[in-house]
N, C-alpha and C positions, 0 to 999 in steps of 0.2 A: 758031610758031617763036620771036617775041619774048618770050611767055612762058616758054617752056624755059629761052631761055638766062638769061632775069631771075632764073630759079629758083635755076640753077644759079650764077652771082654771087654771087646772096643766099647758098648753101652754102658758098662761098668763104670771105665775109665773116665768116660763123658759123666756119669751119674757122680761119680770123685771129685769130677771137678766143680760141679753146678754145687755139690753140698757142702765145699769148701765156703761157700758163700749162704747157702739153705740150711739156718738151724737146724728144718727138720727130717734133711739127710745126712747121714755120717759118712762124710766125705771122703776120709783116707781108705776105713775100713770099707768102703764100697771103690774105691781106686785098688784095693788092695785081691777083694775078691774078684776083681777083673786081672789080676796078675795071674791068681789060681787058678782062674777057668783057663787062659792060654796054655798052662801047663798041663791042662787035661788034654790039651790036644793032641789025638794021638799021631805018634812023629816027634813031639816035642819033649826031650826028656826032660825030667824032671828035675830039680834042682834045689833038693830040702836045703841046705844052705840058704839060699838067694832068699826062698819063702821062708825060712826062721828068722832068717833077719828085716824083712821086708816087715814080719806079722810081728816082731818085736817091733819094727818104730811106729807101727799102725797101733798098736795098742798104745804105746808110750803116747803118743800124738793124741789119740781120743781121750786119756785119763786128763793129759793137759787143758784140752779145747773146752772139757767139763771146769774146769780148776782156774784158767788164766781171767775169764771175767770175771769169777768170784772174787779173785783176787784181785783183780783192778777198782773193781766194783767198795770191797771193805776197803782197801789201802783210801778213796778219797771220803768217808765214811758211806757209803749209799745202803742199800737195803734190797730185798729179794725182790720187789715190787720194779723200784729202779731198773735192775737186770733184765724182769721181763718187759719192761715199758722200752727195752733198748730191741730185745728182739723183737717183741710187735712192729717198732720202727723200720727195723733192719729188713724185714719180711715187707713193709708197705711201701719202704724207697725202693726194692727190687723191681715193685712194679707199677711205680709211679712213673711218669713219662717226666719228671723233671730233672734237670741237668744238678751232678752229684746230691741227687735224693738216696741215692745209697749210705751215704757220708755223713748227710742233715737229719732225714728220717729217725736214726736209730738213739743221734744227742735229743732230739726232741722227745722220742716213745721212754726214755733214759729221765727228762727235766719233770716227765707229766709224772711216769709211775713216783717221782720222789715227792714229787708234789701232793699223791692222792696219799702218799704214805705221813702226810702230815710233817714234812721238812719246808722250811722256812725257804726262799728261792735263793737265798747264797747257799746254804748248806746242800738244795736239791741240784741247784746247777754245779758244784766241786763235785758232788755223787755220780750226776749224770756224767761230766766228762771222765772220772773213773769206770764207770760201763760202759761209755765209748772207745775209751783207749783199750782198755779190756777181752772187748768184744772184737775190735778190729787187728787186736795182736793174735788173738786167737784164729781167725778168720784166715788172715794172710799166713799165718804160719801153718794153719793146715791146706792153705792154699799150693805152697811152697812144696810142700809134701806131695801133696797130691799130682802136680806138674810132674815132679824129678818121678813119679811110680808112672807117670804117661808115657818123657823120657824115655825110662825101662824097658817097659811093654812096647814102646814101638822100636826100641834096637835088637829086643829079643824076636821083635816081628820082623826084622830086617835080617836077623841072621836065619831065620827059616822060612823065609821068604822063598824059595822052593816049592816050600808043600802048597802054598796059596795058589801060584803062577806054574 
């Protein structure tokens, strides 16, 4: 049993880090419920401190990840069109075979949504590069998050590295 559930955290943890990247996985908060299932394991006590803090920056992180392209997005003037023309992007350089289509994909999906929103291409290009910048602060920083909750989980799996072996 303690194995299954280790597995299935460990999956978590991996599913945290892919949706650091994958609009439409929430990254932390699924790095985070991989922290929880380790602590079901039984053997492993429990640690309400560690998870109230942990569930406090998971929450803080997700309110941001919602918040920081908007914010990038209005600060260069762009539009809701703009933001999603950045994640369509963002989703099709993930799995385009070209070298940093990660990077290009999302300013391009970012230039067209300003452009179908009726923005002239100086005002659509300033827009898109604010749901660029936007989109990839948010990205990396629940990236960042989502590591340091890996970090975690695998020192707390190293101190009860015991029960496994």
């Amino acid at each position: 049993m303690e194995i299954i559930l280790l597995l299935i955290a460990g999956l978590f943890m991996v599913l945290g880090l892919l949706g650091s990247f994958l609009p439409v996985l929430p990254g932390v908060p699924l790095s985070w419920i991989g922290l929880l299932i380790f602590y079901l394991i039984p053997g492993v006590g429990i640690n309400y401190l560690f998870l109230g803090i942990t569930l406090g920056v998971a929450i803080l992180i997700y309110v941001l990840n919602l918040v920081i392209p908007a914010m990038g997005t209005k600060k260069f003037g762009g539009s809701r069109k703009g933001m999603i023309g950045a994640t369509v992007g963002l989703i099709i350089g993930i799995f385009a075979p070209i070298p940093f289509a990660i990077l290009i994909f999302p300013f391009i999906g970012a230039f067209i949504g300003e452009i179908i929103n009726k923005s002239n291409s100086r005002t659509a290009g300033k827009a898109a590069f604010g749901s660029f910048v936007g989109l990839l602060a948010s990205s990396f920083m629940e990236f960042v998050v989502s590591f340091a909750f890996l970090v975690l989980f695998l020192y707390q799996f190293w101190s009860y590295k015991e029960l496994f072996f």
